[in-house]
C-alpha positions in Angstrom: -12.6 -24.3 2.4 -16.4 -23.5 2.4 -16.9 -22.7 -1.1 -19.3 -25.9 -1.4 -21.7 -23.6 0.5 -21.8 -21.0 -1.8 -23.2 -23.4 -4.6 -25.1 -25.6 -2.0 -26.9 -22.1 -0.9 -27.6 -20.1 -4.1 -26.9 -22.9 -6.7 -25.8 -21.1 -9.3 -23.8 -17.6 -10.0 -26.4 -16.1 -12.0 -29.0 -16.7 -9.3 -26.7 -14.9 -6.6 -26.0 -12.0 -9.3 -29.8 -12.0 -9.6 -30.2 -10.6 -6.0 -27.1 -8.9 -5.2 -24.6 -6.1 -6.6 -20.9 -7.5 -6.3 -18.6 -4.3 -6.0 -15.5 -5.8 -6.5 -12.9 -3.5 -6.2 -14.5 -2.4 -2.5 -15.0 -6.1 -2.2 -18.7 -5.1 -0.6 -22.1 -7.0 -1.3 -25.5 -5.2 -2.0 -29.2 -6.3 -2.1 -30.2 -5.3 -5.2 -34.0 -5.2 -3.9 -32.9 -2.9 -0.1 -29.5 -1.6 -2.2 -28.4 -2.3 2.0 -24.6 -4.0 2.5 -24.8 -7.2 3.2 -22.3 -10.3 4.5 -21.5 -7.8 7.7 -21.0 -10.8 10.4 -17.5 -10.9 11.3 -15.4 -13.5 12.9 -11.6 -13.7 13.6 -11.4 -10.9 11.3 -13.5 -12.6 8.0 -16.8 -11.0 6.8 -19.7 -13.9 6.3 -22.7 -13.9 4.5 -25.4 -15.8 6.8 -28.8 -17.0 6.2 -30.9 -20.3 7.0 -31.4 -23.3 4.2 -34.1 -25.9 5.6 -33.9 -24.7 8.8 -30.0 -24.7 10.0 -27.8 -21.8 9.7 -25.7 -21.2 6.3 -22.5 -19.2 6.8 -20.5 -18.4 3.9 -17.3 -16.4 3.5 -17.9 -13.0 2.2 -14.3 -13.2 0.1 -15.7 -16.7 -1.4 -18.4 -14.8 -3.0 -16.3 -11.9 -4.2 -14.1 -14.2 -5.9 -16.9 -16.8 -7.8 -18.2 -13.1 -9.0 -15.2 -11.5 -10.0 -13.9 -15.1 -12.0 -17.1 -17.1 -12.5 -16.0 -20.3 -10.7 -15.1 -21.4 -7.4 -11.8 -23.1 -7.0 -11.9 -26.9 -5.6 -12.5 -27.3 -1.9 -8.7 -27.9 -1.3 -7.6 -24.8 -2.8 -7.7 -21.6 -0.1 -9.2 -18.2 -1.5 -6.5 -16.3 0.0 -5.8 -12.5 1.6 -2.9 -11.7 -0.3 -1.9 -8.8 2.1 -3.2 -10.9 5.4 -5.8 -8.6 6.2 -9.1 -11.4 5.9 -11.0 -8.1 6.0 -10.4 -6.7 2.6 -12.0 -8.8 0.3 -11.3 -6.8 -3.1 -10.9 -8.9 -5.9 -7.8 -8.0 -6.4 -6.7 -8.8 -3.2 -7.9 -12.5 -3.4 -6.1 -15.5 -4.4 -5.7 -19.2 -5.3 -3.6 -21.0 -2.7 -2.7 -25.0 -2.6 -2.6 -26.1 1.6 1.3 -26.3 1.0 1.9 -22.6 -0.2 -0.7 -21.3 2.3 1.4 -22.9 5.2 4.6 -21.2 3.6 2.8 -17.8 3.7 1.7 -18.5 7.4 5.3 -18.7 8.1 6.3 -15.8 6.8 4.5 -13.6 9.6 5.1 -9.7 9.6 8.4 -8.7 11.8 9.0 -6.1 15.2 9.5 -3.4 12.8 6.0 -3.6 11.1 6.9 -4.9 7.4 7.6 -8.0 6.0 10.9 -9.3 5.0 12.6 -6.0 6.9 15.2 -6.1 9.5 17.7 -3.2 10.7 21.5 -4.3 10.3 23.3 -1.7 13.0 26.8 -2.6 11.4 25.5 -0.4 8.2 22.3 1.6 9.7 20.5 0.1 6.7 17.5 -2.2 6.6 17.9 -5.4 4.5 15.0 -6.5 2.7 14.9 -9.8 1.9 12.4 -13.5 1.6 13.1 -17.0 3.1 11.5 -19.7 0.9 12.5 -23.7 1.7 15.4 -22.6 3.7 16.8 -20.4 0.3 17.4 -16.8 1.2 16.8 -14.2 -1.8 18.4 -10.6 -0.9 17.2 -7.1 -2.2 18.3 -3.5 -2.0 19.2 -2.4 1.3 17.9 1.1 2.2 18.3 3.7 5.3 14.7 4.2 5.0 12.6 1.6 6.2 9.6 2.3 3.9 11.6 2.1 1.0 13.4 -1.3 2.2 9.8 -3.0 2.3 9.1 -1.4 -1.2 12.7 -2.6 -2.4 11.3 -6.4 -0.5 8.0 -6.3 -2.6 9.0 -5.5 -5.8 11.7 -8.3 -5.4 9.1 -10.6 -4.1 6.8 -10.0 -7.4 9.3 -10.3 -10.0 10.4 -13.7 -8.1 7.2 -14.8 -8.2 5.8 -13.6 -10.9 5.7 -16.6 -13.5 4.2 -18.9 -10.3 1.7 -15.9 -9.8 0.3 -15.8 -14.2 -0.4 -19.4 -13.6 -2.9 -18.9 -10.8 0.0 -19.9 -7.9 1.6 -18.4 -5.2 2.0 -14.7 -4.0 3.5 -14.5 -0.5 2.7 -11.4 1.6 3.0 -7.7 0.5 3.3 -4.6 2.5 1.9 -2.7 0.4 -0.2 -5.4 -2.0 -1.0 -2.1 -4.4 2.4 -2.7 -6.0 1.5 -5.7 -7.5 -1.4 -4.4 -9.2 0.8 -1.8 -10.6 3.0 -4.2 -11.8 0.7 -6.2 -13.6 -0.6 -2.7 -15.2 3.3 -2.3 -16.1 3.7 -5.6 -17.7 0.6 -5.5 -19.8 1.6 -2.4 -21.1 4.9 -3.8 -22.1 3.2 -6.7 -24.2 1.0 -3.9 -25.5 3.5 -1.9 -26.3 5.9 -5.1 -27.7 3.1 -6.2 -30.5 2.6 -2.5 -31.5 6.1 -2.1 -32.3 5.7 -5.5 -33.9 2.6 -4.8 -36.0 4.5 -1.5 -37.0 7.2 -3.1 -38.2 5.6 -5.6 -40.2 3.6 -2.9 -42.3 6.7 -1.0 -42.5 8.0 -4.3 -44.4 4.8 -5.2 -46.3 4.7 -1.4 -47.9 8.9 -1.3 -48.4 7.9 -4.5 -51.7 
């Protein structure tokens, strides 16, 4: 919600760029001038990027700045730049996202259970672990597993292809456990389309040379 401060302090991206290297995938922030990390203040877990503008004290998310690098714009003030595995410390790029207020309260209720992983919880009747994901009072099961590392896998991957479509249109991811399989995903998808208009173009040509 302080993304106003970002613009209101360095105005416009290409002055930021100007004095800083944004490494994205570490989600870290470098004077180009000292090549010193900068935005190292911490507070309830979030990095901030302070400095003074006529005299009073500027604080700006760290994870704001990541993301107005990584996408070129800054969402509207109502939108939350999210932590999409809950961790406000890891400000990667590709652990940032666009949340409205009404999908970030959903993923503050689904908080992270006794056994360490969300969407994970032991059923003694079959010594398995269900993996599963409430959403407006709907319960979606996945694949049970014996191993509880695998059940919050089986719970992610489930999560992502549910959410998926919501997720292309710049919407709603809830928590991961392990937020990596998402990227992999994505990779996985892309290389389907790839592969899908290869095949296509192939078959075309195949057609055009056959008259």
């Amino acid at each position: 919600m302080q993304q106003r401060n970002a613009i209101k302090f360095f105005k416009t991206l290409d002055n930021f760029l100007s004095k800083y290297r944004v490494d994205l995938e570490q989600g870290k922030i470098y004077n180009l001038r000292t090549g010193k990390e900068v935005a190292n203040y911490q507070y309830e877990g979030y990095y901030f990027y302070k400095s003074t503008l006529k005299g009073k004290c500027v604080r700006i998310n760290k994870s704001h700045l990541i993301f107005w690098a990584g996408h070129g714009y800054l969402p509207p003030v109502h939108i939350h730049i999210d932590h999409i595995d809950g961790n406000p410390s890891n400000d990667s790029i590709h652990n940032l996202q666009e949340l409205t207020s009404s999908q970030n309260s959903l993923k503050r209720k689904l908080n992270k259970r006794k056994y360490g992983y969300y969407g994970v919880r032991y059923l003694k009747e079959s010594n398995k672990y269900r993996s599963y994901i409430k959403v407006n009072k709907r319960t979606y099961e996945f694949k049970k597993s014996k191993n509880i590392k695998v059940a919050a896998t089986n719970r992610d991957m489930g999560v992502i292809k549910l959410f998926w479509k919501e997720y292309l249109k710049g919407g709603f991811m809830p928590p991961l456990n392990f937020p990596e399989l998402l990227q992999k995903y994505a990779r996985e998808m892309n290389d389907k389309k790839h592969m899908g208009q290869m095949e296509f173009d192939f078959a075309q040509n195949s057609a055009l040379n056959r008259k």
